[in-house]
Structure formats: C-alpha cells, structure tokens
DOVODO-778392 format. One record per atom (N, C-alpha, C, O): x, z, y negated; residue in one letter. Coordinates in Angstrom, 1 decimal. Atoms other than C-alpha are relative to their C-alpha. Layout:
N
[[X,Z,Y],A] ...
This chain:
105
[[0.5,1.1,-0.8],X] [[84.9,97.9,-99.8],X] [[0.5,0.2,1.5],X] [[1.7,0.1,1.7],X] [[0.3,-0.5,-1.3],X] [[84.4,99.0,-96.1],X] [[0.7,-1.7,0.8],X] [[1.8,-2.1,0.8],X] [[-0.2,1.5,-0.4],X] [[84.0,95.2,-94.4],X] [[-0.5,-1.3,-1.1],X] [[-1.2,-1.0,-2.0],X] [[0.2,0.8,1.5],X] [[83.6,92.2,-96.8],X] [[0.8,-1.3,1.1],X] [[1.6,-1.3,2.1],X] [[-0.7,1.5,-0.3],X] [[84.2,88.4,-96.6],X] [[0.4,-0.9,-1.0],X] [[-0.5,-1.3,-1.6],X] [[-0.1,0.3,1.6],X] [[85.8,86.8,-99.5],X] [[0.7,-1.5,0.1],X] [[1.5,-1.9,1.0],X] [[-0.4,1.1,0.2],X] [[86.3,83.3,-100.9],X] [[1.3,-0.1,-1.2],X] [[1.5,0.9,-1.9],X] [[-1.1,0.3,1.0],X] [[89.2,82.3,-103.1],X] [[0.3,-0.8,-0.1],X] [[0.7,-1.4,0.9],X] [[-1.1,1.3,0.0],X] [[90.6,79.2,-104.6],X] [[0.9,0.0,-0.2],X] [[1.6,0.9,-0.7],X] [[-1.8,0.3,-0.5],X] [[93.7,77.7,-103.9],X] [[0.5,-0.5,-1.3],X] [[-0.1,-1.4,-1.9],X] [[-0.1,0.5,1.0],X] [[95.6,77.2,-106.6],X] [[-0.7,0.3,-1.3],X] [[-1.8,0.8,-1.3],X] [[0.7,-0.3,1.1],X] [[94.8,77.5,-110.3],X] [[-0.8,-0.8,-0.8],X] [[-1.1,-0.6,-2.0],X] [[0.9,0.8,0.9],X] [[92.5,74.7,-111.2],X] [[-0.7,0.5,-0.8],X] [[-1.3,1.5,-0.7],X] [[0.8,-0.3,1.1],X] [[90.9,74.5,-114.7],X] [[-1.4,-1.0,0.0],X] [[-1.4,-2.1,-0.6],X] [[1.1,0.6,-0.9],X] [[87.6,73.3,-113.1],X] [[-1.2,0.1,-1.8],X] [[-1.0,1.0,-2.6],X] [[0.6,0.4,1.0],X] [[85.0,72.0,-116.2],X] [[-1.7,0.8,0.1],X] [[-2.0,1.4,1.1],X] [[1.1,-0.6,0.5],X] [[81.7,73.4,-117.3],X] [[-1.0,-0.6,1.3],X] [[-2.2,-0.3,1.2],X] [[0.9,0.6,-0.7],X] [[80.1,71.3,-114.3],X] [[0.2,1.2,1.9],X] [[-0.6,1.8,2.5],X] [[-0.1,-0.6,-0.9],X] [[81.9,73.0,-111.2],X] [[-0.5,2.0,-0.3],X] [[-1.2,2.8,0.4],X] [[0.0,-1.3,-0.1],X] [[82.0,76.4,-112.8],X] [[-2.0,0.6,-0.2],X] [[-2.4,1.5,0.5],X] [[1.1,-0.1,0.1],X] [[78.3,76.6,-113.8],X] [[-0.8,-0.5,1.8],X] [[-1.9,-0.1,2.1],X] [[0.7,0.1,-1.0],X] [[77.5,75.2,-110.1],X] [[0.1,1.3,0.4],X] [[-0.9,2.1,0.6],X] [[-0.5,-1.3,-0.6],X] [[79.4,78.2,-108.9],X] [[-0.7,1.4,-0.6],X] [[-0.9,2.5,0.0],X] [[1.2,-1.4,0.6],X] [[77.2,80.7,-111.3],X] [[-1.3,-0.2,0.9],X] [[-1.7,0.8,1.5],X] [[1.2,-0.3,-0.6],X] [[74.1,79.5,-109.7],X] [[0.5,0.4,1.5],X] [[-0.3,1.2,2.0],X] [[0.1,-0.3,-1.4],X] [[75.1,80.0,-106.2],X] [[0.5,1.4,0.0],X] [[-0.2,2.2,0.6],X] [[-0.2,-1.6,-0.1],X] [[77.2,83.4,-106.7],X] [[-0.7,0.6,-0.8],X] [[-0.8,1.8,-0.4],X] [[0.3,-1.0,1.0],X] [[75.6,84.8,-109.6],X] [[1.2,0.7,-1.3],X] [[1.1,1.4,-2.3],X] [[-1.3,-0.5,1.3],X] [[79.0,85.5,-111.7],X] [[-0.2,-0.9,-0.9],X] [[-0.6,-2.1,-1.0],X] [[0.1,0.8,1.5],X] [[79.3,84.7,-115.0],X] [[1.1,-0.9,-0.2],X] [[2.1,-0.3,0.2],X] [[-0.7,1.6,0.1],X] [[81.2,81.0,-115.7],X] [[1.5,1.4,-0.3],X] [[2.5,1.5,0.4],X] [[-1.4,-0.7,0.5],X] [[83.8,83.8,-117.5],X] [[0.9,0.4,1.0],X] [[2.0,0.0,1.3],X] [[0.0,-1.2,-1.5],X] [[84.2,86.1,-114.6],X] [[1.0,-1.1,1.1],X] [[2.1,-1.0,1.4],X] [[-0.3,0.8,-1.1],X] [[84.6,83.0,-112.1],X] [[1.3,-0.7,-0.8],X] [[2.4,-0.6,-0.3],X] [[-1.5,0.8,0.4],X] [[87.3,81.0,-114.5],X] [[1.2,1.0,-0.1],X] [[2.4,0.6,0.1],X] [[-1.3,-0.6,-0.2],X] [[89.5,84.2,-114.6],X] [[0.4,0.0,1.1],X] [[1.4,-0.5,1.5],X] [[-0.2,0.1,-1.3],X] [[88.9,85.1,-111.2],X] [[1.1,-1.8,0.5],X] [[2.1,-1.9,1.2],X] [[-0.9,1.0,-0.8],X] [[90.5,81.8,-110.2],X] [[1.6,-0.6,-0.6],X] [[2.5,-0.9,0.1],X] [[-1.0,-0.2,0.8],X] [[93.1,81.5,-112.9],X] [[1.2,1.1,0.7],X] [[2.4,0.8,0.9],X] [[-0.7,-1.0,-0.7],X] [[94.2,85.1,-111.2],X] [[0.3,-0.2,1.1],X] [[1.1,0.6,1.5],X] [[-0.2,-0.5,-1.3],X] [[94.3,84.2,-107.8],X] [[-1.2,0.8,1.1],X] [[-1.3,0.7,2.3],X] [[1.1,-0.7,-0.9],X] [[91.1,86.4,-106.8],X] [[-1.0,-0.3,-0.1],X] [[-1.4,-1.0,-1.1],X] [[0.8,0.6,-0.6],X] [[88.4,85.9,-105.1],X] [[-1.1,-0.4,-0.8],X] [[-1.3,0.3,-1.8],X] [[1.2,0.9,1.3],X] [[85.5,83.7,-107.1],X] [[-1.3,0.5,0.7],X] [[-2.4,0.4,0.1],X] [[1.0,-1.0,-0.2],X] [[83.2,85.7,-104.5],X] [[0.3,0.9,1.3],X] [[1.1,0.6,2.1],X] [[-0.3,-0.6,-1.3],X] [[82.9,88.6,-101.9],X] [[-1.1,0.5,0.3],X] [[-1.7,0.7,-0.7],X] [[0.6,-0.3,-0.9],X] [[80.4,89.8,-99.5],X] [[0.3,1.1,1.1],X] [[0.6,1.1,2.3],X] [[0.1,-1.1,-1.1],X] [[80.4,92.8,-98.2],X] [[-1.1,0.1,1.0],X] [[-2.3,0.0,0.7],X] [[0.9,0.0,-1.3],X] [[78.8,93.1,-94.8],X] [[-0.7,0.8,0.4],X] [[0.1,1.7,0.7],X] [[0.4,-1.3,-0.8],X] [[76.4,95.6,-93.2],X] [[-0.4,1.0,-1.1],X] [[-0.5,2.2,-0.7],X] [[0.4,-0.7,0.6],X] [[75.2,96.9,-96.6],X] [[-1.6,-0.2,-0.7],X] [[-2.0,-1.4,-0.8],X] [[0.8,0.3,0.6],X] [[72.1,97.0,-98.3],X] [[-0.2,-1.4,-0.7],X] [[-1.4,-1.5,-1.1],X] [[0.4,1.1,0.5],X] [[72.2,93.5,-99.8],X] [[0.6,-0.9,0.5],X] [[0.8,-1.9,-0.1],X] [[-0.7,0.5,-0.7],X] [[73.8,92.2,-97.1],X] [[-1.2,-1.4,0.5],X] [[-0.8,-2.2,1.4],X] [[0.7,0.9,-0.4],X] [[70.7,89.7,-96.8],X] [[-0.4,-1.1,-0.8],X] [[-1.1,-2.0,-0.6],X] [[0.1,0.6,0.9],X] [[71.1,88.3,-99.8],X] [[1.6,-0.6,-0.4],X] [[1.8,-1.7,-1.0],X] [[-1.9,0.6,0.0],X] [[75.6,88.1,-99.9],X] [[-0.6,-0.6,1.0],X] [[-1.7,-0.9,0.7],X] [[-0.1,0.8,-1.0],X] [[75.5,86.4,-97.0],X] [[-0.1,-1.5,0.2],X] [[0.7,-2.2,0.8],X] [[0.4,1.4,0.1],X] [[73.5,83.2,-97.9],X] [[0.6,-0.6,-0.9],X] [[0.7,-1.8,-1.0],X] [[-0.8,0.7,1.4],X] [[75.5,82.8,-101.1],X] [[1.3,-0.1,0.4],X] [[2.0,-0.9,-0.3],X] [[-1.2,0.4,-0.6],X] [[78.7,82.9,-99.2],X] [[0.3,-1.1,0.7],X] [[1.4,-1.7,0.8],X] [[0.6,1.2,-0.9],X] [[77.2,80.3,-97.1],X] [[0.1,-1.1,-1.0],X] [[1.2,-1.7,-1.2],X] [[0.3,1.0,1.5],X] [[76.4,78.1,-100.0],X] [[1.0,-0.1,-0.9],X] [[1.1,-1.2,-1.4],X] [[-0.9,0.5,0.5],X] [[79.6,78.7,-101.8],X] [[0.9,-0.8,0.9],X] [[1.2,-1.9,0.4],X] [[-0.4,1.1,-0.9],X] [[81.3,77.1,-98.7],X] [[-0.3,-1.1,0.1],X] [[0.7,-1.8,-0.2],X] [[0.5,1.3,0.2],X] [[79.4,74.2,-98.6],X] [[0.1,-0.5,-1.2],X] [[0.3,-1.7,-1.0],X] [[-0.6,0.1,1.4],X] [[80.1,73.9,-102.1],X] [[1.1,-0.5,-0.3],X] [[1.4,-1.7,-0.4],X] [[-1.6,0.4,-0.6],X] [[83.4,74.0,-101.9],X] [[0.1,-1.0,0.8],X] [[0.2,-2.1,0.3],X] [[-0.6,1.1,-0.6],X] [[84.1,71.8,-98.8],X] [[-0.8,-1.2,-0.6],X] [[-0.2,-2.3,-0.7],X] [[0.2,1.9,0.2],X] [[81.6,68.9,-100.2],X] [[0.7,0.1,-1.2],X] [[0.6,-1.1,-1.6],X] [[-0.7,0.2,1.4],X] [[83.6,69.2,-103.6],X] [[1.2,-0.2,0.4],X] [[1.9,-1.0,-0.3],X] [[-1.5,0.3,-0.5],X] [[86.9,69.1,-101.7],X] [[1.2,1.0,-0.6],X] [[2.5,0.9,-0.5],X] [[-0.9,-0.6,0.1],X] [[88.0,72.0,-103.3],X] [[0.7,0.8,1.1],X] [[0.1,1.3,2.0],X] [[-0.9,-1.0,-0.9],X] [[91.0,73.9,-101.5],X] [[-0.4,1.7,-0.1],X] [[-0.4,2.3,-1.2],X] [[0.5,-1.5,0.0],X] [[89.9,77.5,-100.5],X] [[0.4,0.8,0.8],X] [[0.8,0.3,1.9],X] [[-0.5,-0.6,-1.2],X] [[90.9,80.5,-98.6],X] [[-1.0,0.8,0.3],X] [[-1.8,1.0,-0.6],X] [[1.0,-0.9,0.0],X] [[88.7,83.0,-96.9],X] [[0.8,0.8,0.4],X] [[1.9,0.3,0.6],X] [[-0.4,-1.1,-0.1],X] [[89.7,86.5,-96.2],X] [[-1.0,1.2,1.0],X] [[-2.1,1.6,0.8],X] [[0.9,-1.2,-0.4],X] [[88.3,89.1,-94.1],X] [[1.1,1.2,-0.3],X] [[2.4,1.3,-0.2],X] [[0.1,-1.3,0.9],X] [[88.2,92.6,-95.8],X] [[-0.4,1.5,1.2],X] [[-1.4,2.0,1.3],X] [[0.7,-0.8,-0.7],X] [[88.5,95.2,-93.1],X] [[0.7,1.3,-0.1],X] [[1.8,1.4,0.4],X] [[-0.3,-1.1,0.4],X] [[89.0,99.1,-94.3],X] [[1.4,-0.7,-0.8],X] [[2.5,-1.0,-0.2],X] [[-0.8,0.1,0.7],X] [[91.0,98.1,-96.8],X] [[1.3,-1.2,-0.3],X] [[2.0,-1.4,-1.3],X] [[-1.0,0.7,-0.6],X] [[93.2,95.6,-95.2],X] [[-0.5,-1.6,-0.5],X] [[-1.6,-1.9,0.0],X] [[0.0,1.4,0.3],X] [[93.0,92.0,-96.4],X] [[0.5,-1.5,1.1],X] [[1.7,-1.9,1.1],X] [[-1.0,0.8,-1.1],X] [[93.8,89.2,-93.5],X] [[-1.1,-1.2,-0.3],X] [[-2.3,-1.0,-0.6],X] [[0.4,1.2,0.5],X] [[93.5,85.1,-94.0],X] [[-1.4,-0.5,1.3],X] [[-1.4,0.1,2.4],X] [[0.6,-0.3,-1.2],X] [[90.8,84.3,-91.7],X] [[-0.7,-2.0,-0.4],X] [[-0.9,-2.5,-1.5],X] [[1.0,1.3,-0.1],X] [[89.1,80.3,-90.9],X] [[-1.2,0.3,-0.2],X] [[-1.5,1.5,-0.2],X] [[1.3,0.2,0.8],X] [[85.7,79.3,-92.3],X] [[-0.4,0.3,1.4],X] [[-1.0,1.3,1.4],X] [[0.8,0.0,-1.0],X] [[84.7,78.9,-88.4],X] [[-0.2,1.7,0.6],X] [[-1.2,2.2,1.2],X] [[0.1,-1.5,-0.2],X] [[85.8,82.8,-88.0],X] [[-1.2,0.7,-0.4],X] [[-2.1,1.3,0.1],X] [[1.2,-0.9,1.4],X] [[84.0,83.8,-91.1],X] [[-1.1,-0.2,0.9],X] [[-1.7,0.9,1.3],X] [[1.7,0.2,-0.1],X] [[80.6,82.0,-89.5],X] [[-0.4,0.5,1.3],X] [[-1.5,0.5,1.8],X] [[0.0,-0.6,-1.4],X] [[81.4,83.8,-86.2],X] [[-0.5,1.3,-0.8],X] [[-1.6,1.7,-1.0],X] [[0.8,-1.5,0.7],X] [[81.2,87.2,-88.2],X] [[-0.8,-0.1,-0.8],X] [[-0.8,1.1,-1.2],X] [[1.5,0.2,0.7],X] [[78.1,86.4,-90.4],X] [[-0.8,-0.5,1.4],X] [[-2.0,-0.4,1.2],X] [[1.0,0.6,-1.2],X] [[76.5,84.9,-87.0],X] [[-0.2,1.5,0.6],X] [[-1.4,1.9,0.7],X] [[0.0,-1.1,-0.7],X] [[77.4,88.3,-85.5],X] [[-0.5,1.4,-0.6],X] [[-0.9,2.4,0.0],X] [[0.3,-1.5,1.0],X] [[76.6,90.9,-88.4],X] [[-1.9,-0.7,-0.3],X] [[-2.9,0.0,-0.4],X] [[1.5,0.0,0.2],X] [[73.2,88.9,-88.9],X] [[-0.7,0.0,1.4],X] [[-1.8,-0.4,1.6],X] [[0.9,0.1,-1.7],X] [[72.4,89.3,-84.8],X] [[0.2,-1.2,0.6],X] [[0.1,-1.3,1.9],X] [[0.3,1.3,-0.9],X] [[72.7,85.4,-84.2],X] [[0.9,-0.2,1.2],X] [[0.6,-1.0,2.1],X] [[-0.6,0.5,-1.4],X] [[75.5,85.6,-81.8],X] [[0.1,1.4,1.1],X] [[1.0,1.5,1.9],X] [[-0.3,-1.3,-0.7],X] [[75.2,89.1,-80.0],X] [[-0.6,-0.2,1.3],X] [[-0.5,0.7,2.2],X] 
C-alpha cells in the first residue's frame, strides 16, 4: 500500500447486528471481517488513493465517516504514506480526497 486512507475504531466495542451490517453495505466487508477488524484495533476500512478503483474507495470512505460521526462512534483516521502510518483529522483526510479527486488543485 503505496498511499491509502484508513478508518479505525476507537476502542473495542461489540457493536450489534444493526451497526455492523450498516458498515457492510457502505464498505463492502463481511459483518465477520469488520467485527474482528475492530476487536483488533485495525482499520474497519482503507482506501488506497491514486489507484484504479480509486473512484469507487473514495465515496465509501466518505460514507463510512458520516456514518460514524452521525452514530457518534469514536474513530481515528490514518494517512498511509509508503509505508508509514501517521494519525491524521477527518478535515485533513477531506483535504487529500479533495486533492487526489482534482477538487482543490
């Protein structure tokens, strides 16, 4: 993973068949996938940038956010750069998705 933007929840909540099933339709991971992922600590989704399906991550990163904040769960985002992991603000993140999709250049 080159560049990437990654969500994570805070904390280990054991979130019910209502959250984790929203979280399938917006990322596409399986309820399973997403309850370990968050159990572990890692990320419940990631978006790599600047790739081939980069028109399609993007909008589901979008949508897990909004997700997240109207549910009030606690989350962290991450920017993913050669390798490197660093904590980054939602307002960041929408700076670099504004800027990798052209909107702020």
């Amino acid at each position: 993973m080159q560049n990437a933007l990654s969500l994570t929840v805070e904390g280990t909540p054991d979130f019910g068949s209502e959250v984790l099933t929203a979280l399938y339709r917006i990322t596409g991971r399986a309820t399973t996938e997403l309850r370990r992922s968050i159990r572990a600590g890692d990320p419940v989704y990631t978006a790599e940038l600047f790739g081939n399906d980069h028109i399609e991550v993007v909008p589901r990163l979008e949508r897990t956010v909004a997700y997240l904040e109207e549910r009030g769960i606690p989350f962290a985002v991450h920017e993913w750069t050669d390798g490197e992991r660093e904590p980054i603000t939602v307002e960041i993140m929408r700076e670099i998705v504004g800027s990798a999709d052209g909107r702020y250049s």
